[in-house]
C-alpha positions in Angstrom: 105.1 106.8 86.1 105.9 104.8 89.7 109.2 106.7 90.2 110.0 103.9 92.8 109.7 100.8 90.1 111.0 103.1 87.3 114.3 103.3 89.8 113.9 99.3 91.3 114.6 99.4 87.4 117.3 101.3 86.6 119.5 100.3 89.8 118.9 96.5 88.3 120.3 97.4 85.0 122.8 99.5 86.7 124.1 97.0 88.6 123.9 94.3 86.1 125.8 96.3 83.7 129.9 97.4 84.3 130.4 99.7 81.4 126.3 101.5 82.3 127.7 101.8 85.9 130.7 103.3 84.9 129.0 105.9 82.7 126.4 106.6 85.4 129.1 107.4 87.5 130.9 109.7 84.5 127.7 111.6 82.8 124.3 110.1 85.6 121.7 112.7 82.6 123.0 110.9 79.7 123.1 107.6 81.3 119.5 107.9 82.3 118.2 109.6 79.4 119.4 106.9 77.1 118.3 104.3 79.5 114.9 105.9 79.2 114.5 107.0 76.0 113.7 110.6 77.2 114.2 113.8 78.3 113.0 114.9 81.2 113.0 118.1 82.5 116.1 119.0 85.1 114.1 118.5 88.7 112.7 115.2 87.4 115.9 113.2 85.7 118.0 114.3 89.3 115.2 113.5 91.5 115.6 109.8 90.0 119.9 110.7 90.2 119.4 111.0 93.6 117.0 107.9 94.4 119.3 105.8 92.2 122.5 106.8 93.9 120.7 106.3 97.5 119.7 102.4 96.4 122.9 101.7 95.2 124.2 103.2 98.6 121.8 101.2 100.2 122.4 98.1 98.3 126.4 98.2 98.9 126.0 98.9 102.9 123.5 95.7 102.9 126.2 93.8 100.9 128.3 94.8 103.1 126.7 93.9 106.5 126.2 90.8 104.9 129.2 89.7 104.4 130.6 90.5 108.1 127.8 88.2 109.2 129.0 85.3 106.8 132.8 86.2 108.7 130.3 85.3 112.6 
């Protein structure tokens, strides 16, 4: 599995998605597990926790920076 598409992925339906993003932010194992159709073992499902929290941090600072350039 590409861990990096598998969370391009996930942060796309994520973000697409209110009630997922809410329930990411509530229960991020069940979210993804359901999302995935799997059960991965502990290090694996909060390894991609981590990478999808750090995109979606990523993605809001960008958004962000952005729009203060739109203000110049």
């Amino acid at each position: 599995m590409d861990i990096q598409a598998k969370i391009e992925e996930l942060v796309s339906k994520i973000k697409a998605d209110p009630a997922i993003a809410a329930q990411f932010a509530q229960e991020p194992v069940k979210t993804l597990e359901g999302l995935l159709g799997i059960n991965l073992p502990d290090d694996q499902i909060h390894a991609l926790i981590n990478g999808i929290k750090a995109k979606l941090t990523l993605d809001q600072a960008g958004d962000m920076l952005g729009n203060l350039k739109k203000l110049f």
